[in-house]
C-alpha positions as a Markdown table, in Angstrom:
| # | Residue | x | y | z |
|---|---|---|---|---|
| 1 | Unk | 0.0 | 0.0 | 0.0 |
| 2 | Unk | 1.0 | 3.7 | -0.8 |
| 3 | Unk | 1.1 | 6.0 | 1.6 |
| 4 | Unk | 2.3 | 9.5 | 1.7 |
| 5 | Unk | 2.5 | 13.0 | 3.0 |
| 6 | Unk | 1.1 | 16.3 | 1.3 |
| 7 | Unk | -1.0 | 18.2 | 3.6 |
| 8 | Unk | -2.7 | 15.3 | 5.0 |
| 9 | Unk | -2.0 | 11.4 | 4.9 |
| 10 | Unk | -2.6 | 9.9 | 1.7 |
| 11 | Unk | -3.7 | 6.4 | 1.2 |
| 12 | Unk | -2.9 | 5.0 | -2.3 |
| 13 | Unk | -2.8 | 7.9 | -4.1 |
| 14 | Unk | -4.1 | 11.7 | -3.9 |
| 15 | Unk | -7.0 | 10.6 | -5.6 |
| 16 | Unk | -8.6 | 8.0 | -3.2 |
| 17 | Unk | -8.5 | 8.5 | 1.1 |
| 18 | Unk | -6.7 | 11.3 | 2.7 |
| 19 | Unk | -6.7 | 11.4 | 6.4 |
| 20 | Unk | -5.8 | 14.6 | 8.1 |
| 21 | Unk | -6.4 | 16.7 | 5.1 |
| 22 | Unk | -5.2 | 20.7 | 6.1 |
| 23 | Unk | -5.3 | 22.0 | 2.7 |
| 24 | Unk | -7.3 | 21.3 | -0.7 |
| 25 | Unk | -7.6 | 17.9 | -2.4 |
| 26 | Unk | -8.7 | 15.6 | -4.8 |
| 27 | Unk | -9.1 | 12.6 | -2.8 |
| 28 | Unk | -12.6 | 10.8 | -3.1 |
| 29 | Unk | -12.7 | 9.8 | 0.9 |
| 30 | Unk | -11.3 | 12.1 | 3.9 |
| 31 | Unk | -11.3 | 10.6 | 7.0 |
| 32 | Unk | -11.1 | 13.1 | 10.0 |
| 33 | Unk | -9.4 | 12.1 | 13.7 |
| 34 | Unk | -10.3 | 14.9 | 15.8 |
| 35 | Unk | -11.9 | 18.8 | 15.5 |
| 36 | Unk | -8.2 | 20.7 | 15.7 |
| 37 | Unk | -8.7 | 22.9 | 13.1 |
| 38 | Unk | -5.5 | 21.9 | 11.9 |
| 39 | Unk | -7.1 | 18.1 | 11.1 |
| 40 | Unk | -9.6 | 19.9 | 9.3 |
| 41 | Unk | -10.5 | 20.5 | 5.5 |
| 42 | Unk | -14.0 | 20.0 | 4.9 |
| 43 | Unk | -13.1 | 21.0 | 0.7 |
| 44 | Unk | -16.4 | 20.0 | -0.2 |
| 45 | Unk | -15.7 | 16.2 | 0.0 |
| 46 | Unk | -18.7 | 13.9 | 0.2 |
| 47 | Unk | -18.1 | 11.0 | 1.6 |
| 48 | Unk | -16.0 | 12.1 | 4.7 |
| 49 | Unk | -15.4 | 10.1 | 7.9 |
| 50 | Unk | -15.5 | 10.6 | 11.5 |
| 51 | Unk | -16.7 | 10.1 | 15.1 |
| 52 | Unk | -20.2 | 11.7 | 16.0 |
| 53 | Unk | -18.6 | 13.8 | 19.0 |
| 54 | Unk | -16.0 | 15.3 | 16.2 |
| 55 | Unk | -19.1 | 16.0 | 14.0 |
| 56 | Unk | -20.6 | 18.0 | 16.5 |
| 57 | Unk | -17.3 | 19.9 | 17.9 |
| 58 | Unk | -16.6 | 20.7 | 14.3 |
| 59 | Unk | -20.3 | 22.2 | 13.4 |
| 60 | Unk | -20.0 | 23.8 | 16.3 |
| 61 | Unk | -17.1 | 26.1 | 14.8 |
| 62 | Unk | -19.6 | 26.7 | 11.5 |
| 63 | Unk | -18.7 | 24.5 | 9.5 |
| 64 | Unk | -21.2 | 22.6 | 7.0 |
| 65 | Unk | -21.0 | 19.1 | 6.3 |
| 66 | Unk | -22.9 | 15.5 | 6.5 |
| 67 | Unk | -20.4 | 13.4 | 7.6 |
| 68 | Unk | -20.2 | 9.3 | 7.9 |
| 69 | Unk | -20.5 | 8.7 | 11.5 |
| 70 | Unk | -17.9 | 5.8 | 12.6 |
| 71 | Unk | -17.9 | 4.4 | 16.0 |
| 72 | Unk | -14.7 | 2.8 | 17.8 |
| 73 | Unk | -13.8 | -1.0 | 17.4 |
| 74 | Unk | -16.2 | -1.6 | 14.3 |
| 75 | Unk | -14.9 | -2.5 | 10.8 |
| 76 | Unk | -15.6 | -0.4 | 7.5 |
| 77 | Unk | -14.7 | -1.0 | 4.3 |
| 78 | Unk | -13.9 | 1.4 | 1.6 |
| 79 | Unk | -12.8 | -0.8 | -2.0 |
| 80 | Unk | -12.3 | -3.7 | 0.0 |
| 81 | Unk | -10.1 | -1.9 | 2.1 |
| 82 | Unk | -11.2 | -2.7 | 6.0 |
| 83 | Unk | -10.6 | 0.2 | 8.5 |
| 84 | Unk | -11.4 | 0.7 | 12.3 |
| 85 | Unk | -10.9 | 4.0 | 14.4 |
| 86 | Unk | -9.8 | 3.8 | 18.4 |
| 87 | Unk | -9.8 | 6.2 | 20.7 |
| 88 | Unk | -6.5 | 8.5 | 20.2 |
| 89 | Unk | -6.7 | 9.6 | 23.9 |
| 90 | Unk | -6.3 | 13.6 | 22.7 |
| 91 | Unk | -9.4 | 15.5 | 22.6 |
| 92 | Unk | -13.5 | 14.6 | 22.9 |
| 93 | Unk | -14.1 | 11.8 | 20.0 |
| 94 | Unk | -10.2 | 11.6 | 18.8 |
| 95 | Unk | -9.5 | 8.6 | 16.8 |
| 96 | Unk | -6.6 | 6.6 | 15.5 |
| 97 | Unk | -7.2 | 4.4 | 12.5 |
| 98 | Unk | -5.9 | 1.4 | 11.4 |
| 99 | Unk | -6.0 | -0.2 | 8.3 |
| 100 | Unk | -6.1 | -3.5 | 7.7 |
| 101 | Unk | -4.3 | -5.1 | 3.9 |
| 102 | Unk | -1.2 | -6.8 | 3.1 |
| 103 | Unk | -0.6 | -4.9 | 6.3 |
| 104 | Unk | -2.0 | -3.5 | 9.4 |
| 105 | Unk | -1.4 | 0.0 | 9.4 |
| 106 | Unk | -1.9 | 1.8 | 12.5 |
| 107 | Unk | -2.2 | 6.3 | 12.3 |
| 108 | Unk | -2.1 | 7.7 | 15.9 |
| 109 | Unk | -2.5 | 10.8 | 15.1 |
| 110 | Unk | -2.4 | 13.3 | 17.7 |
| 111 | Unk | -2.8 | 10.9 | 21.0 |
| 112 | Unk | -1.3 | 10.9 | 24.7 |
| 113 | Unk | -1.1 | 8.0 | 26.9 |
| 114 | Unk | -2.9 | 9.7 | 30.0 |
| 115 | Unk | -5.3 | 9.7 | 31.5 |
| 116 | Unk | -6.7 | 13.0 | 31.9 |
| 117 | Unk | -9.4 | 14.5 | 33.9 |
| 118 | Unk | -11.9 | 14.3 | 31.0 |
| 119 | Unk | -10.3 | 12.0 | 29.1 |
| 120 | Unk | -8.8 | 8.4 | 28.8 |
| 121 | Unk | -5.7 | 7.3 | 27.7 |
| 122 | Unk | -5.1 | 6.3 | 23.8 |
| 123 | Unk | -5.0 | 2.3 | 23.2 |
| 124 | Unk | -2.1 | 0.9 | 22.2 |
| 125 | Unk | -2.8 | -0.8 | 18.7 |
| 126 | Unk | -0.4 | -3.4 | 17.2 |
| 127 | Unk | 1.0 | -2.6 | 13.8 |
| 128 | Unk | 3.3 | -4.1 | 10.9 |
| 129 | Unk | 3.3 | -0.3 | 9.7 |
| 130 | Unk | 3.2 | 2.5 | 12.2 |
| 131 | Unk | 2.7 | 5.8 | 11.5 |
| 132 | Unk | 3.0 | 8.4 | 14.2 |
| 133 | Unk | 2.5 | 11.5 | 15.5 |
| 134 | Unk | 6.1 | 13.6 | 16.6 |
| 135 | Unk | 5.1 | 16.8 | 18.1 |
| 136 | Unk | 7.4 | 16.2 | 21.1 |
| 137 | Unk | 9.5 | 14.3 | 19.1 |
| 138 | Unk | 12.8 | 15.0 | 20.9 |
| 139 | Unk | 14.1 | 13.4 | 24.8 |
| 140 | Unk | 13.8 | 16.8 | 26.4 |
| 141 | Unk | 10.1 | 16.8 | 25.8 |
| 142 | Unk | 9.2 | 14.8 | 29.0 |
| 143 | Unk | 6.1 | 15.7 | 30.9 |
| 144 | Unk | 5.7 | 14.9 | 34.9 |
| 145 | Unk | 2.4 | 12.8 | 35.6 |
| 146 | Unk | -0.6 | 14.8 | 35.5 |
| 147 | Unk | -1.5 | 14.4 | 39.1 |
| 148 | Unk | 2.0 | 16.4 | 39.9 |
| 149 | Unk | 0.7 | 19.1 | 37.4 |
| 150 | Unk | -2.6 | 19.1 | 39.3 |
| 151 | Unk | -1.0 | 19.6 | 42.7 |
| 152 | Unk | 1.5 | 22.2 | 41.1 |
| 153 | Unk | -2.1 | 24.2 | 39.5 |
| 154 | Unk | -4.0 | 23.9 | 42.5 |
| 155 | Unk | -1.0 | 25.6 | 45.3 |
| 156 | Unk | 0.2 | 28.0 | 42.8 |
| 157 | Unk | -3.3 | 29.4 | 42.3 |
| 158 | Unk | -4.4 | 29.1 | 45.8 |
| 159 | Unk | -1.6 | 31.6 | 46.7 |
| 160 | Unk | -2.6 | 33.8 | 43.9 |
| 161 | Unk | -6.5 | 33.9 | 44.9 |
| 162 | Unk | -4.9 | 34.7 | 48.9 |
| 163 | Unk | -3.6 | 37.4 | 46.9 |
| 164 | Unk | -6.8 | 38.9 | 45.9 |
| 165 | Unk | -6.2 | 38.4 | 41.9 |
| 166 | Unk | -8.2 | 37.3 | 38.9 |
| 167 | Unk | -6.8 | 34.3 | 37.7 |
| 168 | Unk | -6.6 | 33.8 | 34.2 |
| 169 | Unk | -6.2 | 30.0 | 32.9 |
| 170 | Unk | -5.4 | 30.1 | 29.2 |
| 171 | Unk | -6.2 | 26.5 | 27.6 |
| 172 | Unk | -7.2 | 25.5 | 23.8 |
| 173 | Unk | -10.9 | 25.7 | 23.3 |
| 174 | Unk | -11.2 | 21.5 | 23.1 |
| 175 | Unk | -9.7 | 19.5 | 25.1 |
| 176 | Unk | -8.0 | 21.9 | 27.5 |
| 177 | Unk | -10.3 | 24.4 | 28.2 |
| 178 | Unk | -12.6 | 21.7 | 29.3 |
| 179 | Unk | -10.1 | 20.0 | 31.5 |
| 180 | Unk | -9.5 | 23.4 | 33.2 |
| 181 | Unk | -13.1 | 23.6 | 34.1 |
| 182 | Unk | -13.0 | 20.3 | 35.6 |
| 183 | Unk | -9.6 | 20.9 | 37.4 |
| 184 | Unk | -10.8 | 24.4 | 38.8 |
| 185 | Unk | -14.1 | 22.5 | 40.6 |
| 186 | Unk | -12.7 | 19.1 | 41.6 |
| 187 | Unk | -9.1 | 20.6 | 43.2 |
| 188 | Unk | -10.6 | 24.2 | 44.2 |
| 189 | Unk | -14.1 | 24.1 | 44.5 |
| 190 | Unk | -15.0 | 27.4 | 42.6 |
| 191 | Unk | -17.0 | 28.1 | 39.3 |
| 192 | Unk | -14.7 | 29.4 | 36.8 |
| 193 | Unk | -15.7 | 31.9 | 34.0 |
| 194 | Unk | -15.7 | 30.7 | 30.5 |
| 195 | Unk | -15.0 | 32.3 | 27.3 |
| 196 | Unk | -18.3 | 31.9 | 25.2 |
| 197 | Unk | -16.7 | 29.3 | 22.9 |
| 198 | Unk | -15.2 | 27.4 | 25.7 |
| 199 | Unk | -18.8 | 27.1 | 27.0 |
| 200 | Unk | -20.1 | 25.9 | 23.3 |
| 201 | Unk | -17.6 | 23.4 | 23.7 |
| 202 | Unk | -18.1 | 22.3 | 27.1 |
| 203 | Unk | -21.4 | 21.8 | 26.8 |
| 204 | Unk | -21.1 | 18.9 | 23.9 |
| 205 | Unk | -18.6 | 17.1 | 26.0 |
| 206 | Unk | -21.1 | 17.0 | 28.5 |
| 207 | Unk | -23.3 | 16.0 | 26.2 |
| 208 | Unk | -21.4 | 13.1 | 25.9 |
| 209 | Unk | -21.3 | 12.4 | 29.5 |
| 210 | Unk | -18.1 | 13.9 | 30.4 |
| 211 | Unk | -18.4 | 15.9 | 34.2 |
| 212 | Unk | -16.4 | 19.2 | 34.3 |
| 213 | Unk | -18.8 | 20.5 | 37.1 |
| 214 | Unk | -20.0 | 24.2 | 37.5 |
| 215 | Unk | -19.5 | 27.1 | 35.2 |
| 216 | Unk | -20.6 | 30.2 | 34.4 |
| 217 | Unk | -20.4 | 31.8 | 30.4 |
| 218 | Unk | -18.7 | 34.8 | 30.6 |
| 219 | Unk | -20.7 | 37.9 | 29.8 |
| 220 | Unk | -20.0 | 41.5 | 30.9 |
| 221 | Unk | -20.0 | 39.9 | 34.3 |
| 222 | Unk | -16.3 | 39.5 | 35.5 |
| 223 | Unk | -16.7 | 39.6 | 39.2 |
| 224 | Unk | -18.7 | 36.6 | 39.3 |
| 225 | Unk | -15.6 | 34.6 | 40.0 |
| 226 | Unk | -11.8 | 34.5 | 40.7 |
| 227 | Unk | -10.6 | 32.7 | 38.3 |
| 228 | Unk | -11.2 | 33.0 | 34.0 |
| 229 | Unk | -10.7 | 30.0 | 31.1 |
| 230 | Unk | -9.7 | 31.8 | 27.8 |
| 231 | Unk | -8.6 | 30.3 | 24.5 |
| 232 | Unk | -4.9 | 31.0 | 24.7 |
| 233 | Unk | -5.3 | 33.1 | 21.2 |
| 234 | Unk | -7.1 | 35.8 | 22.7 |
| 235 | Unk | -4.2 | 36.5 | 25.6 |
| 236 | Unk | -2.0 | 39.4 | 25.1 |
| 237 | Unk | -0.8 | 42.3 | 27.8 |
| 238 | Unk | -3.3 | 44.5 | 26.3 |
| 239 | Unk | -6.1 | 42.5 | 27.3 |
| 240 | Unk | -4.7 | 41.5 | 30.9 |
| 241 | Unk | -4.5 | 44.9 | 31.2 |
| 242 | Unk | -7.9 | 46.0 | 30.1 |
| 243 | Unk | -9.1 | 42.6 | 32.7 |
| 244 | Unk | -7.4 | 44.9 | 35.7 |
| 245 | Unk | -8.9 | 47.8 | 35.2 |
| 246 | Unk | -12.1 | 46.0 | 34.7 |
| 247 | Unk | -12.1 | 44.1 | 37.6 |
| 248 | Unk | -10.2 | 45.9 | 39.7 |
| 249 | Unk | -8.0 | 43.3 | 40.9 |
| 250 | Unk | -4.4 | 42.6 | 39.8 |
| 251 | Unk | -4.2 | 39.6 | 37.2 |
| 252 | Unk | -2.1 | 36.3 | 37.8 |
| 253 | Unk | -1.8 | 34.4 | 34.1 |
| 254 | Unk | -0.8 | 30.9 | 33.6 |
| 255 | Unk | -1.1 | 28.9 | 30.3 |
| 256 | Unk | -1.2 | 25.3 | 30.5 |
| 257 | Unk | 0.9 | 24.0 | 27.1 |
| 258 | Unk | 3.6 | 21.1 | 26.6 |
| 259 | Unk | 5.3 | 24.3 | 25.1 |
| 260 | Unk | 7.5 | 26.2 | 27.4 |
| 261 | Unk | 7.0 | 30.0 | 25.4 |
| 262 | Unk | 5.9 | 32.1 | 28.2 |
| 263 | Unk | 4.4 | 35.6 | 26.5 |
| 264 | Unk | 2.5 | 37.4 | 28.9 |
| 265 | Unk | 2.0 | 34.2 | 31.5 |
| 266 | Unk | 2.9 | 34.6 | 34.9 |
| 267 | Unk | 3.2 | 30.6 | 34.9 |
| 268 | Unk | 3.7 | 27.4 | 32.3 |
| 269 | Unk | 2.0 | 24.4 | 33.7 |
| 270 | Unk | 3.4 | 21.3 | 31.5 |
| 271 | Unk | 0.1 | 20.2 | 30.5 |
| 272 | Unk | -0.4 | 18.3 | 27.2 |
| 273 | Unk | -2.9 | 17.0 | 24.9 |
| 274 | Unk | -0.1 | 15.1 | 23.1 |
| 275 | Unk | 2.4 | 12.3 | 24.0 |
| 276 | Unk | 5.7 | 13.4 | 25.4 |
| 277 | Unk | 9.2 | 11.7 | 24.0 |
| 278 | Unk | 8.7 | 9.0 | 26.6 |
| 279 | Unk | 5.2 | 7.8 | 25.6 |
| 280 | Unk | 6.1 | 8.1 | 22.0 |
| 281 | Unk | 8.6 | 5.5 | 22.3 |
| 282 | Unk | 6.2 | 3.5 | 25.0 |
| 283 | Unk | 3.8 | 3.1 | 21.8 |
| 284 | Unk | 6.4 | 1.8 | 19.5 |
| 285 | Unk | 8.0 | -0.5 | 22.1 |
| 286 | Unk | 4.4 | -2.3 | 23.0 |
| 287 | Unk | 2.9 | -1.6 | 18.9 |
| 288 | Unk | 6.1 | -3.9 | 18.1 |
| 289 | Unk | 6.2 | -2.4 | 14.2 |
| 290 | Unk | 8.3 | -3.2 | 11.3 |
| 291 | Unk | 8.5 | -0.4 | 10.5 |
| 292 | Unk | 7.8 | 3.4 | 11.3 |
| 293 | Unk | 7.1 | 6.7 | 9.8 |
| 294 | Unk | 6.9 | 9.5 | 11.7 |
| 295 | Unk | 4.9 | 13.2 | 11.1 |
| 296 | Unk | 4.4 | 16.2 | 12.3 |
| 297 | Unk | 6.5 | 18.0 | 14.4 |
| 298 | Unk | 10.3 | 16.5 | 15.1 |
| 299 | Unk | 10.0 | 13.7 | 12.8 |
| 300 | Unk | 13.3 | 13.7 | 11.5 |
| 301 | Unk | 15.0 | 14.0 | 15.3 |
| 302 | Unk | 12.7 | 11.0 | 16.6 |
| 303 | Unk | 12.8 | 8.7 | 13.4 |
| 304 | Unk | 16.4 | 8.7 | 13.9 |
| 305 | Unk | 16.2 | 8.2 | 17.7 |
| 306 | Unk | 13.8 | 5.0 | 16.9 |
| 307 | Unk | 16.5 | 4.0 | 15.0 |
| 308 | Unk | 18.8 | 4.1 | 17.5 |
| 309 | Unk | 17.0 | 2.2 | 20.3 |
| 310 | Unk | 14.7 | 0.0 | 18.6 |
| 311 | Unk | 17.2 | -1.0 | 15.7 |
| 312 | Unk | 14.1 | -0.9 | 13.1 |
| 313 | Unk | 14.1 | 1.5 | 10.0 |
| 314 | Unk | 12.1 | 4.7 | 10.8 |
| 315 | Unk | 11.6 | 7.5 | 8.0 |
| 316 | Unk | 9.9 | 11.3 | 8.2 |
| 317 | Unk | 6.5 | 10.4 | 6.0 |
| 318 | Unk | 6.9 | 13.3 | 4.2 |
| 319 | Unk | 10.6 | 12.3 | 2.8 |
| 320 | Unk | 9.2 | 8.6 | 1.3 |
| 321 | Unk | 6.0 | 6.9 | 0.0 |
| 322 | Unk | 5.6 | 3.2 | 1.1 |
């Protein structure tokens, strides 16, 4: 089977299934793993792919479509090509599919191998072929456990809300935001403001069953709480500044990324959506592949580091087709 790397992940040839697609195609099939905008290209494509929570996060944004709703664990078939999504572990619906030919290829996409507070860990599939994600692609890219983040979160704000300041939690609309609201009610105890697409968002996930406990949407109504979830887009000095004066308390930022780029933040709390260096190779070492392609992100720097422990040829996707 072909496979190869131009905007997306295609499978055959440009003109048949492209998973992932960011950018215009010609592919007859797209298949979709999760509602990051950058996974998305609706292009006008008919017959596209994905989960029914990913369906609904993605209308949510405005976007048109009519989608084939897949479900975890189930076989499909597309020219006698069998497929099967599992859960990816990243956001709200996230999938990783697997293809089952000559070989069984396994995509992770973008997954982590944590279990979060609104989310479980990915499954780790077996694969002849494995092609994954390498966002933290490099050994310095290792998170601590989540619970060490939470206890980190929960004294730095406390001391900050003793302080008499707004706190400002700056996480991605889905997946972060969400686990924010959770965090802020299960280790605190308080309602958190929400940024009115953070609410849209968190309101599907509960949809789906997921508890993040209380919140209020945020409108023109900033002393209802201490402490504020924003998409990390909209956070700049100017706006901190325009939150003092309107609240008339000083502000305390933090941003909660697997990125260390610290802007206006008062804080970086290591918290990721995606697998850290360590969980990357923790896939490949249970997976047991034959071989490996790696994409996004440092996929040159951990191709060659799966070379190096694993003693199995490892390639950058986008510098080969298969």
């Amino acid at each position: 089977m072909r496979l190869f790397e131009k905007k997306g992940i295609f499978i055959k040839d440009d003109n048949f299934i492209v998973l992932d697609a960011s950018a215009k195609h010609k592919a007859e099939y797209s298949i979709i793993s999760h509602a990051h905008n950058d996974h998305v290209y609706i292009n006008g494509c008919k017959n596209i792919f994905t989960t029914k929570q990913t369906a609904d996060l993605i209308k949510q944004s405005g976007k048109v479509f009519n989608p084939k709703i897949v479900e975890f664990d189930k076989k499909y078939e597309i020219d006698d090509i069998e497929f099967e999504f599992s859960s990816s572990g990243h956001v709200l619906g996230s999938s990783q599919l697997i293809i089952n030919d000559d070989n069984r290829v396994v995509c992770t996409s973008d997954f982590k191998l944590q279990d979060s507070l609104v989310e479980k860990s990915a499954e780790i599939q077996k694969a002849d072929v494995l092609i994954i994600e390498s966002t933290f692609g490099m050994p310095h890219f290792s998170f601590p456990k989540r619970e060490e983040t939470y206890a980190e979160m929960e004294s730095w704000i406390k001391r900050r809300l003793h302080e008499n300041k707004l706190v400002i939690l700056a996480g991605y609309q889905i997946g972060k935001a969400q686990e924010l609201t959770a965090f802020v009610n299960k280790h605190l105890g308080i309602s958190p403001l929400v940024y009115d697409s953070i609410y849209s968002t968190n309101k599907i996930y509960e949809n789906y069953g997921v508890k993040l406990g209380n919140y209020i949407k945020l409108e023109h109504n900033l002393n209802d709480s201490q402490i504020l979830i924003m998409p990390p887009q909209f956070i700049t000095a100017s706006l901190l500044q325009a939150l003092h004066f309107s609240s008339r308390k000083k502000i305390a930022a933090a941003k909660a990324t697997g990125w260390s780029y610290h802007g206006p933040y008062d804080r970086i709390f290591p918290l990721s959506d995606h697998a850290d260096f360590n969980q990357l190779m923790r896939y490949i070492d249970e997976s047991k592949p034959k071989l490996v392609l790696t994409t996004h992100g440092y996929s040159k720097e951990l191709a060659h580091s799966i070379v190096h422990k694993f003693k199995i040829p490892a390639y950058p996707l986008a510098e080969l087709a298969v």
